[in-house]
N, C-alpha and C positions, 0 to 999 in steps of 0.2 A: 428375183421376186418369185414368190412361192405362188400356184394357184392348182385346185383342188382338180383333178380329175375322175369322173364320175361313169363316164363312159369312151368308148372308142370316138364319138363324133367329139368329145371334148377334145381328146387330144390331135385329132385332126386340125381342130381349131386353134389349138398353142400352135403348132409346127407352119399350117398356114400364115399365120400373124407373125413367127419370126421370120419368115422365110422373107414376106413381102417387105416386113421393116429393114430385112439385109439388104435387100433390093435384088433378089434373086430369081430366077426363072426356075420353073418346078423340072423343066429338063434338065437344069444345069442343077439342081440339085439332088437330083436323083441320079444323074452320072455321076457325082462326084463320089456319093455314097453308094455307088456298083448298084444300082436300082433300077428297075424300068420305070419310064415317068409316067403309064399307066399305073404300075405301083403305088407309087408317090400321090398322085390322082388320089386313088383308092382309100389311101391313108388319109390323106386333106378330108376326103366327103364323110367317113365314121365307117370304111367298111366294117362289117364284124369279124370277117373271116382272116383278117390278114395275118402274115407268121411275122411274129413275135422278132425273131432276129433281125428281120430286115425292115420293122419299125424301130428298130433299135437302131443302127446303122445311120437312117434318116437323121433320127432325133442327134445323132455324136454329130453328124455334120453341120447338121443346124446349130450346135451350141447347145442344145436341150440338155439338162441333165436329170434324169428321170432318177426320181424318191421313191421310197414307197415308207410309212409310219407302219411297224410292227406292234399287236400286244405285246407287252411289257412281260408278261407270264411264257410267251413262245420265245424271246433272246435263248436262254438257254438251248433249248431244240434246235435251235439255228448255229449255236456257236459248236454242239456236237455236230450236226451234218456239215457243215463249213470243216473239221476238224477230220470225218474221214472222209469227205468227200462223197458224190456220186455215184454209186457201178454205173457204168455205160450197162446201155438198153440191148438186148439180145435182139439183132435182128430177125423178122419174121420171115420166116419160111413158107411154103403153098402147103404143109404139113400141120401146120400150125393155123393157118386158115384154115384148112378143112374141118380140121377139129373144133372152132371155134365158129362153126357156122353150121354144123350140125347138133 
């Protein structure tokens, strides 16, 4: 079943509700998925700040399988970056901070 997410506390609220209908403990699913159940916590109540990979993680253990609907005009954009891929990101340097903070 499809249902819309709107925000961070929504989707805390899908992952809660399958969790509890598995019959599962938010420790035991947050170990499973390499997570602290602080984490897991965090992600249940809508934190804002959480990273992205390891609400991802959560959701693959739970079963969840997260959509997202694209404009129909951005396919294209998508199927060229899918096609060369990414550059990895230059790590930052204390040189690169200086500069970027003055």
């Amino acid at each position: 079943m499809q249902h819309t997410i709107q925000s961070v506390a929504d989707l805390g609220l899908v992952l809660r509700a399958v969790r509890k209908s598995h019959g599962l403990r938010l420790d035991d699913l947050a170990g499973s998925a390499g997570v602290g159940h602080v984490f897991a916590r965090e992600v249940e109540h809508g934190k804002e700040t959480v990273q992205m990979g390891r609400v991802l993680k959560l959701l693959e253990e739970a079963g969840i399988k997260l959509c997202v609907e694209i404009p129909s005009d951005a396919l294209e954009h998508l199927q060229a970056l899918q096609a060369t891929g990414l550059k990895p990101l230059k790590p930052r340097t204390s040189s690169n901070k200086k500069q970027t903070q003055s």
